[in-house]
N, C-alpha and C positions, 0 to 999 in steps of 0.2 A: 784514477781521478774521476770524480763524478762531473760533470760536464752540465754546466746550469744554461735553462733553456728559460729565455727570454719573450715570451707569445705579446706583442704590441696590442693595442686595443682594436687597429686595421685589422689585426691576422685573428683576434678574439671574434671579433663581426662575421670574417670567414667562417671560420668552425662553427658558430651560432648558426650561421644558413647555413650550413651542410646540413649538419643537425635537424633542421625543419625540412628540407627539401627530400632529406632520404625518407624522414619520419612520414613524409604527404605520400610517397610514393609507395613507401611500404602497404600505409594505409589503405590506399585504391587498390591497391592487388589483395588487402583481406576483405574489404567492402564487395569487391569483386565476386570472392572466393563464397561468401557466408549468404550475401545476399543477392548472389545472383547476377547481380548489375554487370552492363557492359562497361567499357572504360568512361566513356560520356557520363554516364549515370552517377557511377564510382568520384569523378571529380568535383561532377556538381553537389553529392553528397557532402562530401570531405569541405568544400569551397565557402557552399550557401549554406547549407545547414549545419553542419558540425562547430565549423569556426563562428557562424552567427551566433548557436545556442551557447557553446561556450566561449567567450571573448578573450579569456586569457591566453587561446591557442592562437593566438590572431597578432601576441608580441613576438620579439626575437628569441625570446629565451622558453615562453612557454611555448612556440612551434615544437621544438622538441619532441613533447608527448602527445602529437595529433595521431601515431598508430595506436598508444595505448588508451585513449580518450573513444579512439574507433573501435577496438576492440572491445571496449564497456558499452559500446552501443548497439554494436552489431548482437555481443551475448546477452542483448534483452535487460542486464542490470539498471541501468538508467530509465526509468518507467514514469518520473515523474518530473514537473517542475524542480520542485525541491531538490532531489538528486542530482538535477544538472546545475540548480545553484551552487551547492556543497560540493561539488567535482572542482566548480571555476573558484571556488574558494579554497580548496585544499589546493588546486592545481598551481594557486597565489604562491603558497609557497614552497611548492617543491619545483617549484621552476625560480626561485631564489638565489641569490648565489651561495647560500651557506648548505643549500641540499640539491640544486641542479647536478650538480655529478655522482650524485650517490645514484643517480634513477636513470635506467637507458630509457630505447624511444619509446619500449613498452610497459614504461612502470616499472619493470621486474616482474611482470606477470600480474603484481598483483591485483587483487579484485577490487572490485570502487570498495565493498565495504572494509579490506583491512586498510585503502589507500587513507579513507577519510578517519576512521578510525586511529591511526598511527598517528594521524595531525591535529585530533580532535582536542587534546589538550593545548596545544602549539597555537590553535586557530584562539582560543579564546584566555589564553597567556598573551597571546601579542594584541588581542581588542582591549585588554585592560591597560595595557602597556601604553599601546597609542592615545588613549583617551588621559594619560597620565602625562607625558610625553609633551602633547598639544595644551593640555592644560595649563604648564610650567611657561607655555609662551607669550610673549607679554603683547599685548595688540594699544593702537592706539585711539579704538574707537571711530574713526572714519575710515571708509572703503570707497574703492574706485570701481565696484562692482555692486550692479542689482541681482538679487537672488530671488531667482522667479520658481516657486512650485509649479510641478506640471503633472495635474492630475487625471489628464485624457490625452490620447492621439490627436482630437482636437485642438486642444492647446498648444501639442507640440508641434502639430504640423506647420502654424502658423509662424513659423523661424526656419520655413523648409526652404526659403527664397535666399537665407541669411549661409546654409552650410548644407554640406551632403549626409547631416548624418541618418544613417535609414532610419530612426525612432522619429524623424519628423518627415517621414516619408511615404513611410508601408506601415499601417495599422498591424500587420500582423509581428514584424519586428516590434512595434512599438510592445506589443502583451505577449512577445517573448519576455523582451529584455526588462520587463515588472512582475513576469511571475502573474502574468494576468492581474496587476494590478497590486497583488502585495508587495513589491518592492517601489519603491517611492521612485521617482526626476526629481531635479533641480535643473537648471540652467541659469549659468552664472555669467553675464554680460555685462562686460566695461564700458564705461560710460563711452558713447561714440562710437559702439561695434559696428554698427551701419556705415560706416565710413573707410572702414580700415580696408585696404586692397590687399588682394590676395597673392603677396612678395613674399617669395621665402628673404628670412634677414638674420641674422646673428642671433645665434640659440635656436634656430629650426628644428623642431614645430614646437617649443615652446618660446616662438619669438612674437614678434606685437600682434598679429595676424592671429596665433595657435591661440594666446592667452585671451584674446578680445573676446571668446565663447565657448566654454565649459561646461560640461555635459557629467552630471555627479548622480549617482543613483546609492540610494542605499538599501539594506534587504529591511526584513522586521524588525531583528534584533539591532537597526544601527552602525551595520559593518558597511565598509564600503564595498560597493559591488562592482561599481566601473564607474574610471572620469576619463571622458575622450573629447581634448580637444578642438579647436575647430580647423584644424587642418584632418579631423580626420583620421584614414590608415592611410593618408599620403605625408610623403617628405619622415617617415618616421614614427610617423604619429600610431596608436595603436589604444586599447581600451581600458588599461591599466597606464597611463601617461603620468601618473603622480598621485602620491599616496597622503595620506590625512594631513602629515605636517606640511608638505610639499605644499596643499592644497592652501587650508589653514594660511600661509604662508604668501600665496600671490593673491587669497582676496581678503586678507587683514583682518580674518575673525575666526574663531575656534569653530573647525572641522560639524564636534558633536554637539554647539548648540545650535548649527546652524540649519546642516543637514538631518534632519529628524524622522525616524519610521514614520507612516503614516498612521499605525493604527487601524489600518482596513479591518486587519485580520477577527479583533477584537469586535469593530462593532458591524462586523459580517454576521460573526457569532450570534450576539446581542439581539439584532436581527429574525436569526433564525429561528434563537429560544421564544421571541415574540409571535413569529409566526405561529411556531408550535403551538402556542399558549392561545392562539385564536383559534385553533384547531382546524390546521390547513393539511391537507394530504402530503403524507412525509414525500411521496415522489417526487411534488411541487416543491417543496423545499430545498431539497438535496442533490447534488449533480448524479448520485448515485445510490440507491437505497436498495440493498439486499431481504433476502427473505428473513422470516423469525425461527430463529434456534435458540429454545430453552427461553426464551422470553423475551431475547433481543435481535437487532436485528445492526448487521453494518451498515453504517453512511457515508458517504465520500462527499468533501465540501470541498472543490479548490485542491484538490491534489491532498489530501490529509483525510486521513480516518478516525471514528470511534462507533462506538454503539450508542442506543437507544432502546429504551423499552416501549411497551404498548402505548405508555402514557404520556411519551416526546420527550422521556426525563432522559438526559448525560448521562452514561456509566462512568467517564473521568474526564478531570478538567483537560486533560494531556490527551493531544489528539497525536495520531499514528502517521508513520508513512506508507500502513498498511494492516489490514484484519479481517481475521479468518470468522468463520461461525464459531458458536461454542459449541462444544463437547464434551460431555461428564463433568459438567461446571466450569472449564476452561475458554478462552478462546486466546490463539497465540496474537500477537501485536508485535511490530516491526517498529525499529525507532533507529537512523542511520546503519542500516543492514544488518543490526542485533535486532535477535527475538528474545522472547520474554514469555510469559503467559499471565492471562488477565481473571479474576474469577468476579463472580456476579455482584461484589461488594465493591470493584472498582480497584482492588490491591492485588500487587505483582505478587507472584507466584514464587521468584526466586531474585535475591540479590545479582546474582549472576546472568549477564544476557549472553545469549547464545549465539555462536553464529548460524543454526539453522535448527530446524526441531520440525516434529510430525503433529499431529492431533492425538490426541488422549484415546489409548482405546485400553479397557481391560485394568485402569486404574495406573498407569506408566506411558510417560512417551520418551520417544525420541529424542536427544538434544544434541547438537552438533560444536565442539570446540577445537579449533585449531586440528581441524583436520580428523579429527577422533569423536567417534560414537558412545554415548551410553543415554540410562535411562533415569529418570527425575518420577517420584510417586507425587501425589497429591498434597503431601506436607514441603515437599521440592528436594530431600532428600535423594541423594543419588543411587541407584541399584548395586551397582560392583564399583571397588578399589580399581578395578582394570576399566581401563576404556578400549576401545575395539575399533578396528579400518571400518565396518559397519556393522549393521544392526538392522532388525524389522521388527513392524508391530504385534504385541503379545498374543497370539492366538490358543485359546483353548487354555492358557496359563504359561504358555511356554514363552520365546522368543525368536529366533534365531539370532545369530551374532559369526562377525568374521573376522579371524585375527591370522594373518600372518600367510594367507593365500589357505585358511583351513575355515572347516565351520562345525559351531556347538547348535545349544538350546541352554536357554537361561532362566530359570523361575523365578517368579517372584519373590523370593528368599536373596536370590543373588547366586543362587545354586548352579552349577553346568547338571545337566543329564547325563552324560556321558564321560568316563574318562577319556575316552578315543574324540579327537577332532576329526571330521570326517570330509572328503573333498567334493561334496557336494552336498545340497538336501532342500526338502522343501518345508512348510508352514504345516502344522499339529491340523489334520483334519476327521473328524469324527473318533477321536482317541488316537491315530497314527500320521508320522509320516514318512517321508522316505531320505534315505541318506544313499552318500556312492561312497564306498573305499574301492579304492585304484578303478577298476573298470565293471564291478560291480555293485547293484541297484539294490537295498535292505529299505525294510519297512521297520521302523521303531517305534514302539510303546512306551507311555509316558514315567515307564520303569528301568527303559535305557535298555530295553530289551531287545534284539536283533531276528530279523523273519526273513527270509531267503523269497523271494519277490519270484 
């Protein structure tokens, strides 16, 4: 007989903080391990900065994934704003109840870009959803709350007498938690918040106290990013507290006509292309401006990339999370941890993004899928039906490639050189290069020819 197990919502809360407490703990011993840090160090990491940058690790359910969240930050992936927005947005909902147990405290290893990747359809099936959802709700035109845009630490600070929350406290939280200003505040205040004492009372921290001051951010595209309360991470409280209808719902108006992008990003842009057109020095302009290859040169505005040519003009309206110089008419581009390749007309190279790739050399590069190597020409056609554990760049006409703990040479036909795989070798130099079978060292010619070294 199967014997059914009954877990209460007390003994759910349990396992919830187990769940974070091992995940924090886990965490400071790899914090520890990667970067050095003593235990001090390792805490205040994981404490003040991990859970501040991502606020979804700061509830009960997404504590969970504070090792795997560390582990993306320790291995360098997380490099930008953007990235750690898209982390705390995927992180939304795999710390959900419909996929929290599918994922231990590490993800399952996996990496930010297949994590966000996996949810990337999910992420923007459930924004269309909610905005449908909210829609259908019937309001009756009066509110018990004022809705105050907050577009400086200025503003916000001036409600720091009213609540603890760090964005009216420390500037620097404030242009965390906006993305340096791309992501929008609100603060939502019920009429009399100035008055209300700070009791916990029935439905803590969403009792008269928590509801009297809300704190709503949204990103560019309109998604929510975080609403916290005015109690806070105390009595409960946490930065995911209630979601669009929820929200919608305690202050009597639709979520998405209320809370709206700012539009920064657009007339940042706007902006810039103006400067250009008075002919300001791209340095002055751009938080970041690279050298010129082939005519263009990278830019970094605000954590997002694209090119530019001599003449301040856009190569595309789609700006990057990342980009390389060009090369043989190429340059690779990053867009949620796929790459791509971009050519001087402004059009992608292949339908298909990759998850990693080299620069063009010899008319072929590199592309990286699910763990497998091959090569893409100029038209974005592939070199071989096989794909390979790895691969290196064409030298001389050849390749190298590795499959199965052996290694060839591959031509540009798609040809191997050799019927023998061989257990080691090097790169085609001045017409030769060298291979090892068992424990010795041969010289080959680009006939597949063998020479006793």
């Amino acid at each position: 007989m199967i014997k059914r197990v009954i877990i209460t919502e007390s003994q759910y809360g349990l396992l919830v903080e187990s769940q974070e407490s091992k995940s924090i703990a886990q965490a400071k011993r790899l914090v520890m391990q990667k970067l050095n840090y003593n235990e001090q160090q390792a805490d205040e990491f994981i404490r003040m900065k991990l859970r501040h940058d991502v606020p979804i690790l700061r509830t009960p359910q997404g504590g969970k994934f504070i090792l795997g969240a560390a582990r993306m930050f320790c291995d360098g992936e997380l490099r930008t704003a953007n990235d750690i927005n898209s982390l705390n947005s995927t992180l939304k909902l795999v710390a959900s109840d419909a996929h929290i147990n599918e994922y231990d405290r590490n993800l399952n290893g996996l990496s930010f870009n297949d994590l966000v990747q996996r949810f990337a359809k999910a992420m923007s099936d459930n924004l269309e959803a909610e905005k449908a959802e909210v829609g259908k709700m019937q309001f009756n035109g009066s509110s018990d709350y004022q809705i105050v845009r907050i577009d400086s630490f200025g503003q916000a600070r001036k409600y720091g007498k009213y609540t603890s929350w760090c964005v009216t406290h420390q500037k620097d939280m404030f242009n965390s938690y906006t993305s340096n200003g791309i992501n929008q505040f609100y603060f939502c205040l019920k009429n009399g918040f100035e008055n209300i004492e700070a009791q916990p009372s029935e439905g803590c921290p969403l009792d008269e106290y928590g509801l009297s001051m809300i704190a709503v951010s949204v990103n560019e595209n309109g998604m929510l990013n975080t609403c916290t309360c005015r109690w806070n991470h105390n009595n409960g409280g946490n930065d995911s507290i209630m979601n669009t209808k929820q929200i919608s719902e305690v202050i009597g108006m639709n979520f998405f006509e209320v809370f709206k992008p700012n539009g920064k990003w657009n007339a940042l842009i706007t902006n810039v292309k103006q400067r250009l057109a008075n002919g300001e020095d791209f340095n002055e302009v751009f938080d970041d401006c690279g050298d010129f290859h082939e005519g263009f040169a990278g830019v970094g505005l605000n954590g997002k990339y694209n090119f530019i040519n001599k003449s301040g003009e856009f190569l595309s309206e789609q700006w990057f999370d990342y980009c390389s110089d060009f090369y043989e008419g190429f340059a690779r581009v990053e867009v949620n941890r796929k790459w791509n390749f971009i050519n001087k007309n402004g059009d992608f190279l292949s339908k298909q993004w990759f998850d990693g790739c080299s620069n063009f050399h010899e008319g072929f590069v590199m592309v990286g899928l699910n763990g497998k190597w091959n090569f893409i020409n100029k038209n974005g056609e592939f070199l071989s039906e096989r794909w390979f554990d790895d691969c290196y760049d064409f030298r001389e006409g050849f390749a190298v490639v590795r499959l199965n703990g052996k290694y060839n040479f591959i031509n540009k036909n798609g040809e191997f050189l050799s019927e023998r795989w061989f257990d080691n070798c090097s790169q085609f130099k001045e017409g030769f290069a060298e291979v090892k079978v068992k424990r010795e060292w041969y010289r080959i010619d680009k006939n597949g020819e063998l020479y006793h070294i």
